[in-house]
C-alpha positions, 0 to 999 in steps of 0.5 A: 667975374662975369655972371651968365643970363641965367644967373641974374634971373634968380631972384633973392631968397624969400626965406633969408629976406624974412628971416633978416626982416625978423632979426631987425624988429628984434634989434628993436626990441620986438619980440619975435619968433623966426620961422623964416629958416625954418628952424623956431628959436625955441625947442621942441616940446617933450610931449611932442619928441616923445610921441614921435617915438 
């Protein structure tokens, strides 16, 4: 297949190259919590749903 000009200007996502970086310290073994996608790896608090109602 061949890729127009404009296709090989688009630069790689910042947001799935974080969240990779996040998923390889966890492998090793660090602690952490991704915000690279946009969605924590943890859920929202209730005090916080509830006071959006």
């Amino acid at each position: 297949m061949k890729l127009s000009d404009k296709a090989f200007s688009i630069s790689p996502s910042l947001t799935l190259d974080i969240t990779a970086k996040a998923n390889r310290m966890r492998k090793s073994g660090i602690n952490v919590i991704g915000f690279g996608a946009g969605e924590p790896d943890f859920d929202t608090p209730d005090y916080i749903k509830k006071s959006s109602n």
